[in-house]
VOROSE-302137 format. One record per residue (C-alpha): chain; x, y, z. Coordinates in steps of 0.02 Angstrom, whole numbers, plus 50000, padded with zeros to 5 digits. Layout:
N
{kette:A x:X y:Y z:Z}
...
END
This chain:
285
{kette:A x:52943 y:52666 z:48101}
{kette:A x:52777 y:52717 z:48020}
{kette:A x:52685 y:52576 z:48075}
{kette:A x:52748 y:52592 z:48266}
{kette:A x:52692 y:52778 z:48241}
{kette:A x:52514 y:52712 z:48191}
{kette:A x:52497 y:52602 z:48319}
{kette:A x:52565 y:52728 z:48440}
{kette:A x:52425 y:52861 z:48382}
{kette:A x:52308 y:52734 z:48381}
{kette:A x:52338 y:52693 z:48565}
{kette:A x:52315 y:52873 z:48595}
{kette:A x:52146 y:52885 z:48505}
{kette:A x:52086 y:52742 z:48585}
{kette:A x:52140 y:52782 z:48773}
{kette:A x:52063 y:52957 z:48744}
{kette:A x:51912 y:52882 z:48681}
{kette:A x:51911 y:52767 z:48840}
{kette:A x:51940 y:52920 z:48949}
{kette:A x:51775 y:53006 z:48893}
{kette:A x:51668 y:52878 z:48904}
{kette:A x:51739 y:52840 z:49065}
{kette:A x:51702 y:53035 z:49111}
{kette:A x:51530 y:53031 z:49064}
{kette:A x:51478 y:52870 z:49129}
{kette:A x:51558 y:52956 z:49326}
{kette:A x:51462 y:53118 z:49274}
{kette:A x:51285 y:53016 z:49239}
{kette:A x:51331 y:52912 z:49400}
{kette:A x:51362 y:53074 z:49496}
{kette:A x:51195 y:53143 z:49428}
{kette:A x:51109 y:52994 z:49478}
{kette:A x:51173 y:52974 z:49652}
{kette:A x:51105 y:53181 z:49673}
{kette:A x:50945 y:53103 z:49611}
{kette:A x:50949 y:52950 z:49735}
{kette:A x:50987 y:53050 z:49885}
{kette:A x:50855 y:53222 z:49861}
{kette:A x:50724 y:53073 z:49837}
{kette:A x:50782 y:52968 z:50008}
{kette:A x:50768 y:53144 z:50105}
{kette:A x:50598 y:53173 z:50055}
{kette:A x:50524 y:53002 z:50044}
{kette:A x:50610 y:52909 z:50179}
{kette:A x:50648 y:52903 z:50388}
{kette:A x:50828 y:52939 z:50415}
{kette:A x:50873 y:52764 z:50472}
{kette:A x:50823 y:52696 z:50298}
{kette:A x:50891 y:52793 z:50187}
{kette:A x:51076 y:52708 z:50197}
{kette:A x:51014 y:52533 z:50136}
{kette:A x:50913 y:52621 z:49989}
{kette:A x:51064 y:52736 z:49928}
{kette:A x:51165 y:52552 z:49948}
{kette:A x:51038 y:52479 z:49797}
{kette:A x:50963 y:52622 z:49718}
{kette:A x:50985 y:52630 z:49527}
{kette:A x:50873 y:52683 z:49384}
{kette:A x:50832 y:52534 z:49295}
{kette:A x:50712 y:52462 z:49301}
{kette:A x:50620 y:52680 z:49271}
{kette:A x:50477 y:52724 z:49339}
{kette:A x:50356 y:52617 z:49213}
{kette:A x:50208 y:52605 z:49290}
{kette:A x:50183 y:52793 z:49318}
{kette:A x:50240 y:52856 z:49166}
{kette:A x:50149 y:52702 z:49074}
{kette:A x:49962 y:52748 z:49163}
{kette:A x:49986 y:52935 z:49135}
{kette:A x:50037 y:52908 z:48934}
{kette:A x:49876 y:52777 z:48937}
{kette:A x:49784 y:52912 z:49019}
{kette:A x:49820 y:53054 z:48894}
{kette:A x:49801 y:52951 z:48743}
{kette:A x:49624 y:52899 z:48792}
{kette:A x:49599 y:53094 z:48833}
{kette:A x:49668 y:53141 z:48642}
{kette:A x:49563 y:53006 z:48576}
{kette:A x:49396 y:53086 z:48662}
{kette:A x:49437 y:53252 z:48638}
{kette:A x:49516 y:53266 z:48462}
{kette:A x:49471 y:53123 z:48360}
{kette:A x:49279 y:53136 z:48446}
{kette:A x:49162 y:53278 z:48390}
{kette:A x:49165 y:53371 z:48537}
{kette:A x:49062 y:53560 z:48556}
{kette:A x:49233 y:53591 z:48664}
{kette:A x:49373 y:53500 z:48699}
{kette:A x:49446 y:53600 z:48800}
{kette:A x:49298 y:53540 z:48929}
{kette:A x:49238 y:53394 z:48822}
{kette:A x:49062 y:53364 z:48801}
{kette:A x:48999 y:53246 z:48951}
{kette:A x:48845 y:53172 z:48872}
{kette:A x:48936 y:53135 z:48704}
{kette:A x:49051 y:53016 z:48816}
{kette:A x:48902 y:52947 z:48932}
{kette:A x:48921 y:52791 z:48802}
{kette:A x:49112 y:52772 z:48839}
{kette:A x:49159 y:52581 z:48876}
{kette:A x:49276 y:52647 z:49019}
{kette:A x:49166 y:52783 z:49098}
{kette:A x:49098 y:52699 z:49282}
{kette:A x:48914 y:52730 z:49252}
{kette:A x:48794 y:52657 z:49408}
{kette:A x:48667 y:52584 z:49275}
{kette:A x:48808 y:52454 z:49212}
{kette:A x:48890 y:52426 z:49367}
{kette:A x:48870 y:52218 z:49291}
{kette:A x:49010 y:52279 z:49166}
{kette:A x:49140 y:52252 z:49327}
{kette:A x:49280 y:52347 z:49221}
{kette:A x:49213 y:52506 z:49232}
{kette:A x:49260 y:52508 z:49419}
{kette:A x:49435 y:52515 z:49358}
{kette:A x:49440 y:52591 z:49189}
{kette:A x:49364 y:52755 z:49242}
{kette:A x:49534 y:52824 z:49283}
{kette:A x:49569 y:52835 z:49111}
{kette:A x:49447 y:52971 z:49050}
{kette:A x:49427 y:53135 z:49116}
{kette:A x:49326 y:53265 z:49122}
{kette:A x:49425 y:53412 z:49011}
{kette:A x:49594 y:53494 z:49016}
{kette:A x:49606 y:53539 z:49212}
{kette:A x:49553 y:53387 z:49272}
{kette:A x:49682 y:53278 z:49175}
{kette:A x:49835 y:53424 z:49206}
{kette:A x:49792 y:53414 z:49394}
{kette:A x:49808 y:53221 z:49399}
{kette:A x:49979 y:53217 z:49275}
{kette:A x:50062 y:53319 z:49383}
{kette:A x:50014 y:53264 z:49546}
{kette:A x:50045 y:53082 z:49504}
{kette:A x:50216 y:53122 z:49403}
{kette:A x:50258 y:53230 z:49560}
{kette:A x:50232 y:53107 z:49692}
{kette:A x:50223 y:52954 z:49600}
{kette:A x:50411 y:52952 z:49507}
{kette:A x:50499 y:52985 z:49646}
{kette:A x:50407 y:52848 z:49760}
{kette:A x:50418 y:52721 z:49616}
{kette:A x:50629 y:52759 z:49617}
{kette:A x:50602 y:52683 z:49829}
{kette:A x:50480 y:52568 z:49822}
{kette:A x:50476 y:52503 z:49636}
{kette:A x:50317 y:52471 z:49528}
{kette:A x:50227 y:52315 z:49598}
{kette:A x:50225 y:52425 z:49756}
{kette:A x:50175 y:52575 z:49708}
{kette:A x:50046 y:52519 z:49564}
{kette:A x:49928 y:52410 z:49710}
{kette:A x:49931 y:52574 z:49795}
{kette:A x:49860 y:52675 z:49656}
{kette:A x:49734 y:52533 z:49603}
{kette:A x:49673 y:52524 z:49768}
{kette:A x:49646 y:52687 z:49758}
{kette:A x:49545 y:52688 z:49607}
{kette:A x:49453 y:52527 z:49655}
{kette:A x:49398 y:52606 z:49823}
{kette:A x:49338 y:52757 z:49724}
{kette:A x:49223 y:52688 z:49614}
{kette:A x:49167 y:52570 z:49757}
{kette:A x:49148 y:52722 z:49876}
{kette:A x:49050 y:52826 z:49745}
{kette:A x:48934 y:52684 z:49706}
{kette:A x:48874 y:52689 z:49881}
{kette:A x:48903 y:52860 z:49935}
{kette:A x:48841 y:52955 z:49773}
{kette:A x:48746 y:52812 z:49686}
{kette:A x:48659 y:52910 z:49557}
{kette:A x:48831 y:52989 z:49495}
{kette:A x:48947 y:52933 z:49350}
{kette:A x:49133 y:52941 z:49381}
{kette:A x:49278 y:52971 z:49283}
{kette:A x:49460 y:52999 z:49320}
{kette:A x:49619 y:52947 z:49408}
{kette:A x:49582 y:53045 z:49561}
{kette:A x:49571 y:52907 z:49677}
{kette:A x:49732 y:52824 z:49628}
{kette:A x:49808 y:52998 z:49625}
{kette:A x:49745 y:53027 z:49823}
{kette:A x:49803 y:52859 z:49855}
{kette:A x:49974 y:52906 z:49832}
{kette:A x:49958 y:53060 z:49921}
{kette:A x:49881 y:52968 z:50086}
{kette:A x:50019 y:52827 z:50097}
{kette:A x:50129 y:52973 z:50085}
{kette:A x:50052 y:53086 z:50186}
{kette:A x:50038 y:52956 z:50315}
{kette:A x:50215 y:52892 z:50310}
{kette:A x:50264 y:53069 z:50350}
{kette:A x:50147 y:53098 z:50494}
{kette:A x:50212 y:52938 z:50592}
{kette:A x:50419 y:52963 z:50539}
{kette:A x:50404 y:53161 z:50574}
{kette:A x:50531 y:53160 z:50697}
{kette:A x:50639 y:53061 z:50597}
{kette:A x:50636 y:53153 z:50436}
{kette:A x:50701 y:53328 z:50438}
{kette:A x:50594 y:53432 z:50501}
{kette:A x:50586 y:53581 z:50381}
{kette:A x:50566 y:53464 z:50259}
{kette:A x:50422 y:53378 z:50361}
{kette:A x:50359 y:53541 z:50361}
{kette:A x:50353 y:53593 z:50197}
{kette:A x:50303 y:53428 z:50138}
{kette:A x:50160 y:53429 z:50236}
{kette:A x:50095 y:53620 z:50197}
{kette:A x:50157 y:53543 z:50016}
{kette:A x:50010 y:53406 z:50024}
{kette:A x:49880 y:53508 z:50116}
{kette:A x:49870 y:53640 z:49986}
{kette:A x:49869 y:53541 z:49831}
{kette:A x:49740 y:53425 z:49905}
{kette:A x:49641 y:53575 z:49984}
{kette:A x:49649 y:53639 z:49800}
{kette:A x:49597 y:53502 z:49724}
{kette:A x:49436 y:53442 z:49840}
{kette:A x:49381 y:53603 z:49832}
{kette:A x:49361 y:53625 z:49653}
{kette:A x:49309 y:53459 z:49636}
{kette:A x:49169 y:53505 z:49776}
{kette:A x:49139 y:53657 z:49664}
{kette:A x:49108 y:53556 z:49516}
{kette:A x:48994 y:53442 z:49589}
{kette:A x:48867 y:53547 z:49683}
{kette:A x:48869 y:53729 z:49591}
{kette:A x:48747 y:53700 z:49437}
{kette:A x:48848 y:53736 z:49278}
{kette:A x:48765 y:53629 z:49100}
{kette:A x:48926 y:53678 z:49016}
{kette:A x:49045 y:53579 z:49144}
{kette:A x:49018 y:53369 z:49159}
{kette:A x:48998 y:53348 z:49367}
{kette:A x:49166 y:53265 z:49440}
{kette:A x:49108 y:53142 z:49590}
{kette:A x:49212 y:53207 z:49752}
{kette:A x:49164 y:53038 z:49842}
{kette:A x:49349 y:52969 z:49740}
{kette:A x:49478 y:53086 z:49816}
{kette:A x:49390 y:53053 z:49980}
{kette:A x:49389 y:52860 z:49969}
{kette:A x:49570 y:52847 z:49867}
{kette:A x:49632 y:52960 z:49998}
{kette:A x:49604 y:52843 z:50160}
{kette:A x:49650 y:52691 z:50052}
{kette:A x:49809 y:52782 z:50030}
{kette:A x:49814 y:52783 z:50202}
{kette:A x:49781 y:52628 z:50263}
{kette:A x:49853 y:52499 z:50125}
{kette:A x:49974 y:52644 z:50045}
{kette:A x:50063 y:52686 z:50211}
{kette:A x:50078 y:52480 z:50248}
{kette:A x:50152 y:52468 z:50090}
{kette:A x:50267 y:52621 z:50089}
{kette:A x:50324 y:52607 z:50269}
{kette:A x:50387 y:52411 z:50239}
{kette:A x:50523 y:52497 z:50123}
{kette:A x:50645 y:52347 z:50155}
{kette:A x:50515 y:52211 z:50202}
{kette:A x:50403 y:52092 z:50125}
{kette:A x:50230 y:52191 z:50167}
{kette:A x:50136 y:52011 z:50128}
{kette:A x:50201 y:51950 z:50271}
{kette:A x:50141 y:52117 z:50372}
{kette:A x:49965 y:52081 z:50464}
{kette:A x:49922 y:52247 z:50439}
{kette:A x:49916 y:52217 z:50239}
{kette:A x:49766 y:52059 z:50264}
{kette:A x:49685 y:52178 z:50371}
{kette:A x:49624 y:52281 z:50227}
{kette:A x:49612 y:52149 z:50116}
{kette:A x:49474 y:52080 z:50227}
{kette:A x:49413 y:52258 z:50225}
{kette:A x:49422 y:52271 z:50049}
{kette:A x:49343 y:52089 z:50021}
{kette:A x:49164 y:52153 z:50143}
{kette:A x:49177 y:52303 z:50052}
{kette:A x:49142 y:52228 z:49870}
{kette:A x:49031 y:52115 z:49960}
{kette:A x:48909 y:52247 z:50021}
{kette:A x:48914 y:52333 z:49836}
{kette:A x:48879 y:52167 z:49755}
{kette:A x:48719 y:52157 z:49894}
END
């Protein structure tokens, strides 16, 4: 009798413990499918929304964002705290001239620079502004389109910053993720403008005002920063949100709006690959 009243308490125990884990796991699920279906609304056309809710999950995260922005701050921490800095709230520009990642137009030979600029900013507000617009905009379009996608997108972006600025504003060092951040923003921006009607409008609305805003925000104090004469504040090239911004545009909205295609096979993607290819050809000239 006492060991049939073991096993029947251990049945209990173990069906209870069963029925909990079994409860959480359909609460997570429940939380995730809220997740999955505020991101379709805002970053996809009604008519494609159904086959991503069919496959969305959360694995594999959002790695590439999250990984760039945590390689981003620790190379700000590393300049800023670890450096000798007069403030580091601003850091000192011309104690960082000699940084290996900083796109400088006298070493243009040292090719990574036209990538590795993204990770060093120019103080506090410039690397808060990119964080959150990139964590904003780039988590949620990393849940649709997944990392490969979404990380050419924000390289382009970068590349065609430091390539725009070598032309455009030749004597001018560059630093920061600006033009992968405005990548983002232009594939998105564009996806909306051309799937208006199909999206919800109020949220087309508001999505759009959204965008407008932050980037009017942003250009303007980058504008500010450039051309108002201040020796206390390093100059932040504007020529990057400019050039990110219509790469965004033009490769970002190819990629984004082939949500459940294969955007190699898209013409529209070898188009600006050409572009891309006479682009570094001229800057090499």
């Amino acid at each position: 009798m006492e060991l049939e009243r073991l096993s029947a308490e251990e049945e209990r125990a173990a069906r209870s413990q069963e029925g909990e884990e079994e409860g959480r796991n359909r609460a997570a699920c429940l939380s995730c499918d809220r997740l999955h279906n505020t991101v379709s609304k805002w970053m996809l056309p009604e008519d494609s929304r159904a086959t991503y809710l069919e496959r969305a999950n959360c694995i594999p995260p959002p790695i590439f964002i999250l990984g760039i922005s945590v390689a981003e701050v620790a190379v700000f921490i590393y300049y800023a705290v670890l450096k000798p800095q007069s403030q580091w709230l601003t850091l000192d520009w011309e104690s960082n001239q000699n940084s290996p990642f900083i796109y400088r137009p006298d070493k243009r030979k040292e090719a990574w620079r036209f990538l590795s600029y993204m990770l060093v900013h120019a103080g506090i507000e410039h690397i808060l502004g990119n964080l959150f617009l990139q964590l904003l905009l780039g988590i949620p379009l990393e849940l649709v389109h997944k990392g490969h996608r979404v990380g050419l997108v924000y390289i382009a972006g970068v590349l065609a910053g430091s390539l725009a600025s070598s032309v455009c504003d030749p004597l001018q060092g560059l630093v920061g993720a600006s033009g992968g951040v405005y990548a983002l923003i232009g594939g998105y921006f564009m996806n909306i403008l051309v799937n208006f009607r199909e999206m919800i409008p109020l949220f087309g609305v508001v999505r759009l005002l959204f965008i407008l805003s932050i980037v009017g925000t942003d250009v303007g104090f980058a504008l500010y920063r450039r051309f108002i004469p201040d020796n206390s504040a390093p100059q932040v090239s504007f020529v990057a949100h400019i050039a990110g911004g219509l790469a965004g545009m033009s490769i970002g909205y190819v990629i984004f709006s082939c949500f459940d295609k294969n955007f190699i096979k898209d013409p529209r993607f070898w188009h600006f690959h050409y572009f891309l290819c006479l682009e570094l050809f001229c800057c090499a000239i």
